[in-house]
Backbone as CSV, one residue per row, in Angstrom:
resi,resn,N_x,N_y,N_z,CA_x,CA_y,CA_z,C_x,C_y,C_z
1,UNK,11.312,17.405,-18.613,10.373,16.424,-18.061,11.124,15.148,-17.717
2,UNK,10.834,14.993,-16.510,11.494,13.399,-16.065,10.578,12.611,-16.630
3,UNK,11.157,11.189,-16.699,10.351,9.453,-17.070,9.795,9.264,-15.937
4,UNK,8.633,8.555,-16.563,8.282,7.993,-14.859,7.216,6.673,-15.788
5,UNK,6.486,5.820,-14.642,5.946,4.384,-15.296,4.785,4.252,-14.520
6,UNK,3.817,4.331,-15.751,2.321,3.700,-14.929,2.013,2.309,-15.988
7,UNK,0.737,1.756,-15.484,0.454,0.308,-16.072,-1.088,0.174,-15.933
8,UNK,-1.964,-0.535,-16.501,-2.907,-1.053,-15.873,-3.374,-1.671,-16.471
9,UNK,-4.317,-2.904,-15.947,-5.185,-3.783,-16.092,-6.689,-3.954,-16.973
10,UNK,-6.430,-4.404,-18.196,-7.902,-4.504,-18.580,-8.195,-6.111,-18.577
11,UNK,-9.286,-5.909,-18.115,-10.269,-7.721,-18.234,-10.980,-7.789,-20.227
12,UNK,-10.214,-8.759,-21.120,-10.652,-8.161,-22.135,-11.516,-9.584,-22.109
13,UNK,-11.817,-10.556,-21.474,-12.929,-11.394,-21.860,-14.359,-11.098,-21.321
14,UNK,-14.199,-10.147,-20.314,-15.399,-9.276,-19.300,-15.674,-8.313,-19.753
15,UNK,-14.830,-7.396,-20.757,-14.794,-6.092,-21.215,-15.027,-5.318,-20.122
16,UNK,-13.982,-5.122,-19.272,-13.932,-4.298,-18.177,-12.605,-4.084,-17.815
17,UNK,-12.561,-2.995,-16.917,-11.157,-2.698,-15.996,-10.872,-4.020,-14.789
18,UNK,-9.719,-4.476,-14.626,-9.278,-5.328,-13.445,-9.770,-4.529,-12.234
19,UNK,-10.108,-4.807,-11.644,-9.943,-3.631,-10.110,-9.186,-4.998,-9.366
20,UNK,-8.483,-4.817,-8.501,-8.279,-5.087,-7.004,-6.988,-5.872,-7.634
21,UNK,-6.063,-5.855,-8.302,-4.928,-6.859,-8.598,-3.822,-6.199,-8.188
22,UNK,-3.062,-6.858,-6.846,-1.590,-6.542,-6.587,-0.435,-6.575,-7.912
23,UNK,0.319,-5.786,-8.233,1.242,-5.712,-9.048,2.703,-5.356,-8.010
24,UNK,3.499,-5.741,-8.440,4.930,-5.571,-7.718,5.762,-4.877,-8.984
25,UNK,6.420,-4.184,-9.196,7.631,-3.481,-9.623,9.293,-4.050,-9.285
26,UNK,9.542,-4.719,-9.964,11.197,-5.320,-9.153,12.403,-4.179,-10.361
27,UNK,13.348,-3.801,-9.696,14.464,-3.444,-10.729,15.526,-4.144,-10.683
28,UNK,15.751,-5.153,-12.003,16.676,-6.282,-12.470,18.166,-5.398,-12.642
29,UNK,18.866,-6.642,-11.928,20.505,-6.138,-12.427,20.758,-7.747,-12.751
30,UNK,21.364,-8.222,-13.567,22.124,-9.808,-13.913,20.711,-10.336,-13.381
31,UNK,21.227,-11.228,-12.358,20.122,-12.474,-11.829,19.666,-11.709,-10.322
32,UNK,19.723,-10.412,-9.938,19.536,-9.651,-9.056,17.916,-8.594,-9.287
33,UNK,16.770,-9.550,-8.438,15.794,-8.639,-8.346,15.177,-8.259,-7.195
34,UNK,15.617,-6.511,-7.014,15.155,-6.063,-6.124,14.004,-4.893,-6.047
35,UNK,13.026,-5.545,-5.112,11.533,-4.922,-5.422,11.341,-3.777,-5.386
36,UNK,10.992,-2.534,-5.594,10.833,-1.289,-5.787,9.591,-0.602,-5.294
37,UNK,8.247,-1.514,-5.588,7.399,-0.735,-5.303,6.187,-2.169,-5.647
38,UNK,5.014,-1.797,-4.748,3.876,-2.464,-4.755,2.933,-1.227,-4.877
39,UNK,1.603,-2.226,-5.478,0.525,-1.666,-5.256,-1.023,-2.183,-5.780
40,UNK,-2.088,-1.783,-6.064,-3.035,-2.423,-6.087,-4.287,-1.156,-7.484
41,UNK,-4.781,-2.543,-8.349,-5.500,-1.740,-9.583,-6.965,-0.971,-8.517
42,UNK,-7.296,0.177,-9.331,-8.507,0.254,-8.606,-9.914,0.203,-9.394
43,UNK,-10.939,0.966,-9.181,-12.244,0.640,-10.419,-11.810,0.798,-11.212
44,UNK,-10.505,1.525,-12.130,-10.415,2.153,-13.270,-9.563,0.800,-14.013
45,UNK,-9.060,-0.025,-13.283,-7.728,-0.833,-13.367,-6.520,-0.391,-13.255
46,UNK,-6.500,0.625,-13.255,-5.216,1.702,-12.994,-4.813,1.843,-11.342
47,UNK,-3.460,2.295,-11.690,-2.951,2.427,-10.359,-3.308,4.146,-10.011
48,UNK,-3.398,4.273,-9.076,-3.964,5.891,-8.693,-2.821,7.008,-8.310
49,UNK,-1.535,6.039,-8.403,-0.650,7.306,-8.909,0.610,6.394,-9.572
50,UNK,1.505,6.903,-10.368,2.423,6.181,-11.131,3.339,4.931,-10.523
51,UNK,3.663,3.788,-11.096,4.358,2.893,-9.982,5.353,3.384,-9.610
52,UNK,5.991,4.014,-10.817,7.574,4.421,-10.373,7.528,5.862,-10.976
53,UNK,7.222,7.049,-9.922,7.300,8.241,-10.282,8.561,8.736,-10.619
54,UNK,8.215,10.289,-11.271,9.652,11.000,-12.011,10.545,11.132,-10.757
55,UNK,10.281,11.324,-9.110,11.693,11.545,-8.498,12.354,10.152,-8.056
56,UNK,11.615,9.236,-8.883,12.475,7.499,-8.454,12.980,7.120,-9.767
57,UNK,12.754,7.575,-10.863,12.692,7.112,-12.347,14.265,6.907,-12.600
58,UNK,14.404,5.901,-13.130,16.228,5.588,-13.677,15.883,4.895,-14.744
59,UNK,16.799,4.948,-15.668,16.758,3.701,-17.081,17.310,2.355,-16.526
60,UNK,17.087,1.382,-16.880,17.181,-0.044,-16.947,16.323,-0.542,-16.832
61,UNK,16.818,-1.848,-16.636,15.969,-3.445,-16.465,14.872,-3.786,-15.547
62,UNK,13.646,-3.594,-15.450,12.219,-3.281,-14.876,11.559,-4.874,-14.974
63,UNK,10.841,-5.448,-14.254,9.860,-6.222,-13.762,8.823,-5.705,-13.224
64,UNK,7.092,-6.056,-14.335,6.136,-5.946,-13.222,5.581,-7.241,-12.954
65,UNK,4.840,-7.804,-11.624,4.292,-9.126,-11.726,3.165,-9.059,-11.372
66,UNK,2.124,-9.093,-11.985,1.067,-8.721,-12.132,0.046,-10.315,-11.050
67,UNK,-0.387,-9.992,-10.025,-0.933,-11.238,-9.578,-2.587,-11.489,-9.779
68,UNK,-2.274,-12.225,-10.998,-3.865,-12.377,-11.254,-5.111,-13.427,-10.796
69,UNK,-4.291,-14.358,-10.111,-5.055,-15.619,-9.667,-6.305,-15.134,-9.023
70,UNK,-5.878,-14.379,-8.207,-6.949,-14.319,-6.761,-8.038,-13.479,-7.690
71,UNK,-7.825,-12.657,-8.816,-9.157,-11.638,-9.343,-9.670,-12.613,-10.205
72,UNK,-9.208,-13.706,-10.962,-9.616,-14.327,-12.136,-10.616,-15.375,-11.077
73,UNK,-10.280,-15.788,-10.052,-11.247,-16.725,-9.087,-12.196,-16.185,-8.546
74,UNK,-12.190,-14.635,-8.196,-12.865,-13.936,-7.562,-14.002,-13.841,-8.761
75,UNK,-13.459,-13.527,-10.168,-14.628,-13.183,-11.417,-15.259,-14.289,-11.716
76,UNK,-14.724,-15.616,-11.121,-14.966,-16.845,-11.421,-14.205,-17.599,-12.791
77,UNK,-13.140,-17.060,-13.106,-13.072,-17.350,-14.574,-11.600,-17.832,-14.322
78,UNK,-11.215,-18.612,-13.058,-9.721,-19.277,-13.041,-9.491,-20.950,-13.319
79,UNK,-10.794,-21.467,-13.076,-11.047,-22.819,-13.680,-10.385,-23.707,-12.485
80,UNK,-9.704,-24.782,-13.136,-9.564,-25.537,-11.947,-7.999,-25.278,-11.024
81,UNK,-7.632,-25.419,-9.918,-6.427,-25.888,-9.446,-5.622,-26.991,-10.212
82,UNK,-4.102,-26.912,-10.184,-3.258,-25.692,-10.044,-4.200,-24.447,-11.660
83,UNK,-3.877,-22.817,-11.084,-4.492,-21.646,-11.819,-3.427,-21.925,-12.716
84,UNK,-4.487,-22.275,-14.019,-3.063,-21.462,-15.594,-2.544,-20.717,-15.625
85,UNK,-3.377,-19.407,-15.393,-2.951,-17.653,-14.390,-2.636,-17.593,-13.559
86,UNK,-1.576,-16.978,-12.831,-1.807,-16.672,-11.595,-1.134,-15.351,-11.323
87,UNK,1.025,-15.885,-11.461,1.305,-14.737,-11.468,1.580,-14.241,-12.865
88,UNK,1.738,-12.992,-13.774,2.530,-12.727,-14.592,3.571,-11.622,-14.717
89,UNK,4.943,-12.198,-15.058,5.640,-11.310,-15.097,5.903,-10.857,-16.445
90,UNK,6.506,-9.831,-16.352,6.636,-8.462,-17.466,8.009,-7.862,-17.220
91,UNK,9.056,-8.236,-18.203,9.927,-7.747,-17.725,10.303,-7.039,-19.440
92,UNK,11.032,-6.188,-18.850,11.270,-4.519,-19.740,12.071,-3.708,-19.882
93,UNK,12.589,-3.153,-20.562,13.819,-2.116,-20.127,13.081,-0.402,-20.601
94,UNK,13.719,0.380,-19.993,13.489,1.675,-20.248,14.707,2.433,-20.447
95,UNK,14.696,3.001,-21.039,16.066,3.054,-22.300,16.514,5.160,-22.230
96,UNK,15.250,5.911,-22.286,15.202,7.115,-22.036,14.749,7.837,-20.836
97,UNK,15.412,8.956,-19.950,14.929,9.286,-19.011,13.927,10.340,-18.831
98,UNK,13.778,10.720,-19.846,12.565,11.594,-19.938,11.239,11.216,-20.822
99,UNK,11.246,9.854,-20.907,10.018,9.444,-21.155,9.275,8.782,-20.112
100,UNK,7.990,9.083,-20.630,7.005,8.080,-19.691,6.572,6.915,-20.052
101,UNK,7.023,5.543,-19.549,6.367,4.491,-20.252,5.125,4.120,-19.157
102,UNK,4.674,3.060,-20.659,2.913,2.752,-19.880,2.797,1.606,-20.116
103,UNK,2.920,0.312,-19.198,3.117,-1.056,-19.923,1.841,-1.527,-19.011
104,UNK,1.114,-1.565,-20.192,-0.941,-2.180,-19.743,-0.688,-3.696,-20.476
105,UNK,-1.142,-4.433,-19.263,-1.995,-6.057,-19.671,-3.005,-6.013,-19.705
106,UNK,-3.624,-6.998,-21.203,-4.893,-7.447,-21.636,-4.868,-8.286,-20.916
107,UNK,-5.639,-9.008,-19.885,-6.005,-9.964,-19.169,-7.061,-10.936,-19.676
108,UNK,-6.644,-12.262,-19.869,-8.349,-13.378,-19.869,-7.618,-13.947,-19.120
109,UNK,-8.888,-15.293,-19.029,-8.258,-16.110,-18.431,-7.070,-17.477,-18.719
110,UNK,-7.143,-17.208,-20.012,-6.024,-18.459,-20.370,-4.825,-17.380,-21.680
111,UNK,-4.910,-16.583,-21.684,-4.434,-15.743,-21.955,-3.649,-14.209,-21.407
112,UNK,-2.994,-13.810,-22.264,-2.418,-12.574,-21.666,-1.757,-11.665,-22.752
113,UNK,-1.537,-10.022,-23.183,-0.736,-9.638,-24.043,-0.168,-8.239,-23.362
114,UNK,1.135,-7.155,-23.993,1.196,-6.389,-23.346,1.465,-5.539,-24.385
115,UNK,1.979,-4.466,-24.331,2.389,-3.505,-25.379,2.982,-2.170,-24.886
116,UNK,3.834,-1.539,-25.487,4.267,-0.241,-24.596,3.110,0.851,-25.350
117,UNK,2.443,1.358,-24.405,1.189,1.955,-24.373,2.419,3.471,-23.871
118,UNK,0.883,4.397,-23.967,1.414,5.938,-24.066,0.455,6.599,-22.758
């Protein structure tokens, strides 16, 4: 079995899934980040297929940036200009190639947490 990387979005002050939040994928070398892959949560908060599937999957240094401004304004819950939220990044390493990691954000609005999920 190859590694491969999914993620997704929960709203934990709404108790709901994120839907509609762009996330970007960058793969870090030193001070070198180059983007890999975009995409967008859907009703579930999930992405509807893995960010970085098993025939792209490599070990190292991973960035996701999760852009939350525009959904936290949209839910109404971004408060005033400049957003406390807006973008967040997540940066990570993946260490084995035949695992699957799953790196999900708890989302509020003045808050944030992550965890390597399964």
């Amino acid at each position: 079995m190859a590694g491969y990387l999914t993620t997704h979005v929960l709203d934990t002050a709404r108790g709901l899934p994120a839907e509609g939040i762009r996330i970007a994928l960058y793969r870090v070398k030193g001070n070198s980040h180059r983007k890999i892959a975009e995409t967008v949560t859907n009703s579930d908060g999930r992405t509807d297929k893995p960010i970085l599937a098993k025939e792209d999957f490599s070990t190292g240094t991973y960035e996701l940036i999760f852009f939350c401004g525009q959904y936290l304004a949209k839910t109404e819950q971004s408060g005033a200009e400049p957003l406390f939220l807006d973008q967040i990044p997540i940066r990570f390493g993946m260490s084995d190639p035949e695992v699957h990691y799953h790196v999900p954000l708890l989302l509020s609005p003045y808050g944030y947490s992550t965890y390597r999920g399964s």
